[in-house]
Backbone bond lengths (Angstrom), bond angles and torsions (degrees), N, CA, C in turn:
res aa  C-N    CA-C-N  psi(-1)  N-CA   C-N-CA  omega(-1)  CA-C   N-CA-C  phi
1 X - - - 1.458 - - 1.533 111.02 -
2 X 1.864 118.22 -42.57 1.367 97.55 -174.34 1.506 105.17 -80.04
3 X 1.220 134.79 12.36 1.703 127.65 167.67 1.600 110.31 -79.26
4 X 1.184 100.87 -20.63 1.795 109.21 177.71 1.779 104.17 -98.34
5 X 0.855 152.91 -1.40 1.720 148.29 153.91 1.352 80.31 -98.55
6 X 1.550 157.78 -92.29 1.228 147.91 -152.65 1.824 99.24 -22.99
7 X 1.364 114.99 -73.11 1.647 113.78 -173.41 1.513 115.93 -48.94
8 X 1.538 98.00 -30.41 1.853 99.07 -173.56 1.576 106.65 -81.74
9 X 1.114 126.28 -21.48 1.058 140.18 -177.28 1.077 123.40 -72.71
10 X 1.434 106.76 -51.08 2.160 119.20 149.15 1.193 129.69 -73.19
11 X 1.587 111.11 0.48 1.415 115.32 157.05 1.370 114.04 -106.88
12 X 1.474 131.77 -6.82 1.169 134.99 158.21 2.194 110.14 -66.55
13 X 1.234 115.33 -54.30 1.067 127.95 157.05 1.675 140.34 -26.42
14 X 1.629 93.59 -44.72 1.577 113.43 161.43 1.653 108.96 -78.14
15 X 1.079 107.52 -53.45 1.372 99.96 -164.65 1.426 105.00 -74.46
16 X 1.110 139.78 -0.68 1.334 132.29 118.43 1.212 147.65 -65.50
17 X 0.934 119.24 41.84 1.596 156.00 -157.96 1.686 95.87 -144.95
18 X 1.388 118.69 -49.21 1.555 104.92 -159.20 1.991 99.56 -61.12
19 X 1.467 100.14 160.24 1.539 104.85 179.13 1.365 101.34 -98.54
20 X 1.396 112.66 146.31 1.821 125.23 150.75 1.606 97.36 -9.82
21 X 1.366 100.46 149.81 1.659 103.14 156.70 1.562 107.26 71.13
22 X 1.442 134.73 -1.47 1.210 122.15 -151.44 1.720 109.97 -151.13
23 X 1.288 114.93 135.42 1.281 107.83 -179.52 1.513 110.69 -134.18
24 X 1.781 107.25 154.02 1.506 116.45 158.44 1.541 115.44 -118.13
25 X 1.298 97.38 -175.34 1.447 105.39 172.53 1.559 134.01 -132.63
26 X 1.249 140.48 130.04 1.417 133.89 -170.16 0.966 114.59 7.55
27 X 1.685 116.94 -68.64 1.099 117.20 -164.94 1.356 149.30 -62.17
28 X 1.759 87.11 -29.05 1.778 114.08 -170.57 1.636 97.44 -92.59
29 X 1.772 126.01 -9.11 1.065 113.92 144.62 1.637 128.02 -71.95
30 X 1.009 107.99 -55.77 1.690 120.23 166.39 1.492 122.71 -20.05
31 X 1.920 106.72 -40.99 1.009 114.70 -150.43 1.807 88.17 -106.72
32 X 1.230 118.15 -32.21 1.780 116.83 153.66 1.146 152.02 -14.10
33 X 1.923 79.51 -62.81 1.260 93.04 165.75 2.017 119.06 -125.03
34 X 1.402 95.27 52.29 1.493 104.27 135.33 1.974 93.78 97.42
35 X 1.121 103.59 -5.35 1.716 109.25 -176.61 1.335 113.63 -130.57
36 X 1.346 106.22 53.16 1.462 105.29 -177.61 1.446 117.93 -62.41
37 X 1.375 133.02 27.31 1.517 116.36 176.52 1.404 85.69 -125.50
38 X 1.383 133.99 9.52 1.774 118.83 170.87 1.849 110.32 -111.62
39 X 1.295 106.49 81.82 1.117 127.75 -169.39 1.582 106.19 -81.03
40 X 1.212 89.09 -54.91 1.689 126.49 -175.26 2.152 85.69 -57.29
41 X 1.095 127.92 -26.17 1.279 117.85 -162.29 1.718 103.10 -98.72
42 X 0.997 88.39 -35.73 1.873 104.12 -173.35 2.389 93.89 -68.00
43 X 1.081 86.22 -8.27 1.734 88.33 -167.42 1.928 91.87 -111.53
44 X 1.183 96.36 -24.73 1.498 87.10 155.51 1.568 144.35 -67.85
45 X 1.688 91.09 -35.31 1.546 118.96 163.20 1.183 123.29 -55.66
46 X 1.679 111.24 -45.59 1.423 134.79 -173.24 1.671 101.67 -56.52
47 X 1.435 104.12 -41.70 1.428 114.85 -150.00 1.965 92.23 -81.64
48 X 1.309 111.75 -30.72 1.531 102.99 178.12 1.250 121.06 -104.83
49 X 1.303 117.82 17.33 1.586 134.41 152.42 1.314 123.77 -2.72
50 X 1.629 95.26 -54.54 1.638 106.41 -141.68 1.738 73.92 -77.10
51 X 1.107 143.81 -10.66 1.430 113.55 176.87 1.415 144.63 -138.86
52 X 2.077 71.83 71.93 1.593 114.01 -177.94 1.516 97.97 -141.96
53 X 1.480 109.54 168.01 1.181 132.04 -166.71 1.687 106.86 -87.59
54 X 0.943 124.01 132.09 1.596 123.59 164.17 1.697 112.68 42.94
55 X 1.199 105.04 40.44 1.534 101.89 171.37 1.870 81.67 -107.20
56 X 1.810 98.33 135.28 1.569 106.50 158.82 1.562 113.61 -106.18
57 X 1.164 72.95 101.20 1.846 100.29 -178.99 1.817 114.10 -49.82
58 X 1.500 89.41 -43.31 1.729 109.54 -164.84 1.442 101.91 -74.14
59 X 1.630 128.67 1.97 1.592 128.50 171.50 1.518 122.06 -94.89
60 X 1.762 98.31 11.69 1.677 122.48 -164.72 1.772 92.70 -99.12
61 X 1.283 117.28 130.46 1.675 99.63 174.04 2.145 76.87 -139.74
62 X 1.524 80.35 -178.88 1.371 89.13 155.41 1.607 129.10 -102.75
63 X 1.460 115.84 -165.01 1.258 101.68 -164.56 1.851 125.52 -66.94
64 X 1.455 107.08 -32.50 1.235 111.05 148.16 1.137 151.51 -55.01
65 X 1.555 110.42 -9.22 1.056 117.04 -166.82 1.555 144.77 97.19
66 X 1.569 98.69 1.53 1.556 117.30 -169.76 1.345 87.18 -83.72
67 X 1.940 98.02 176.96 1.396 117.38 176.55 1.240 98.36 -122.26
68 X 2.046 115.15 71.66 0.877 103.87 161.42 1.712 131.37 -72.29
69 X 0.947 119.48 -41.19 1.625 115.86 -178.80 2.068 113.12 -52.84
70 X 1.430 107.10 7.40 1.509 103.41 -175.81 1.558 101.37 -65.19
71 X 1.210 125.17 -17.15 1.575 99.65 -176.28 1.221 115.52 -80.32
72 X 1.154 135.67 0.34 1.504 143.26 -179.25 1.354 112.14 -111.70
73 X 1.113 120.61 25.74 1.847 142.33 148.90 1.431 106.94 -104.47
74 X 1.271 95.83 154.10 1.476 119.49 -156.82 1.744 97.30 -67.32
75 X 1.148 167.56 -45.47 1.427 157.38 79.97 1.265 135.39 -40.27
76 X 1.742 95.02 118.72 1.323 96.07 158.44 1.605 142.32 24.54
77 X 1.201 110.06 -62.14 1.658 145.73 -165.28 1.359 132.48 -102.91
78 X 1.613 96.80 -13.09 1.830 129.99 -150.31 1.624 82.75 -73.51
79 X 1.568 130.79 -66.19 1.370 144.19 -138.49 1.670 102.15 -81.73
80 X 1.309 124.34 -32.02 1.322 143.73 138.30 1.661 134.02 -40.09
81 X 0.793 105.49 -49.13 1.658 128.72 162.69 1.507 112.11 -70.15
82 X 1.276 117.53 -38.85 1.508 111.19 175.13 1.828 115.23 -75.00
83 X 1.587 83.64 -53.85 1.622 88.67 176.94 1.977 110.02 -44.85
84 X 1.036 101.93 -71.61 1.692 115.38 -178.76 1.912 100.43 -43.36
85 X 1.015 132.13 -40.19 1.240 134.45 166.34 1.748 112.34 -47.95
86 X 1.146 106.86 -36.02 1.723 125.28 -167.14 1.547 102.56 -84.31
87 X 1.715 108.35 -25.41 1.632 113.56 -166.10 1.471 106.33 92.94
88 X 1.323 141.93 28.24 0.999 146.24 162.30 1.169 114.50 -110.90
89 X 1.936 96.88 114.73 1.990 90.33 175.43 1.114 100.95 -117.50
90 X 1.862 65.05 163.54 1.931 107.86 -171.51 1.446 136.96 -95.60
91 X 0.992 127.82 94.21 1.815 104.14 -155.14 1.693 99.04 -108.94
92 X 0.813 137.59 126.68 1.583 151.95 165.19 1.516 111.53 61.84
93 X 1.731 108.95 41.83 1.616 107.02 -171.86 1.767 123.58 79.65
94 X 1.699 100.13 23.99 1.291 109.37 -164.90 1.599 95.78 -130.77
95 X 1.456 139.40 149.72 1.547 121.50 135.20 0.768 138.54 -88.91
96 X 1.742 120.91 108.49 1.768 120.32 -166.77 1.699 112.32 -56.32
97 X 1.159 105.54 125.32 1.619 115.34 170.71 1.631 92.46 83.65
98 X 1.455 127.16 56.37 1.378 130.35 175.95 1.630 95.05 -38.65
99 X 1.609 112.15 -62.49 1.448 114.42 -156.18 1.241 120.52 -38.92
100 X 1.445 107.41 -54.81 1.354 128.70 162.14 1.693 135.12 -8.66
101 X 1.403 83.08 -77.68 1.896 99.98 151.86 1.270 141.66 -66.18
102 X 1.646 107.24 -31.91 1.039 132.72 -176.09 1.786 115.65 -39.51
103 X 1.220 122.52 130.50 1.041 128.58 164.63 1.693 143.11 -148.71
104 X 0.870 112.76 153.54 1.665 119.30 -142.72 1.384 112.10 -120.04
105 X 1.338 116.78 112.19 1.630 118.08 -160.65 2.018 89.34 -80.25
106 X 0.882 113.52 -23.80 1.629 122.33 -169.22 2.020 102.25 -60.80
107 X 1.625 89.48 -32.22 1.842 94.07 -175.11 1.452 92.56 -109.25
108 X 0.992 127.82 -85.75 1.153 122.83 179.75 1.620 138.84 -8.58
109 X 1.400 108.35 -49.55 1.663 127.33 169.99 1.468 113.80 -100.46
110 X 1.100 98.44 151.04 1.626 108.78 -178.54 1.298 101.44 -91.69
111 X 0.817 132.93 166.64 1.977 139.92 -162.48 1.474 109.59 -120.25
């Protein structure tokens, strides 16, 4: 069990790392920190967020770019509202110009 809060814990950690304005996705965390085929786990992390301090959960998308993890914010609308707060738009549960925002703990962080 503590090898599973250890991983959530370094994926809570990264995603505090992401900047304003800027998003990643499961995977390109997953793949960060050294387990790139537990994507599905890093979205597990995402999902128990809410009970930790200053992790922004809502800068987590998937690889396309959706806002899938919005149902596990407090409304509907909540994970949307943050992004657009940041200057990142949203059009139908998507972020227009993903690339744009897009960001990569692999370039970004030193290892």
């Amino acid at each position: 069990m503590k090898k599973h809060e250890d991983f959530f814990q370094n994926v809570f950690d990264v995603v505090r790392l992401i900047p304003k304005g800027r998003v990643t996705n499961y995977g390109a965390i997953a793949k960060y920190l050294g387990s790139a085929r537990s994507s599905r786990m890093v979205g597990w992390a995402m999902n128990a967020a809410h009970s930790q301090k200053d992790v922004p959960a809502h800068r987590v998308v998937n690889r396309n770019g959706e806002l899938t993890g919005k149902i596990h914010f407090a409304t509907p609308f909540l994970m949307q509202e943050l992004l657009e707060k940041e200057g990142i738009k949203v059009l139908k549960d998507k972020i227009k110009d993903f690339q744009k925002y897009y960001w990569d703990p692999m370039k970004e962080l030193e290892l």
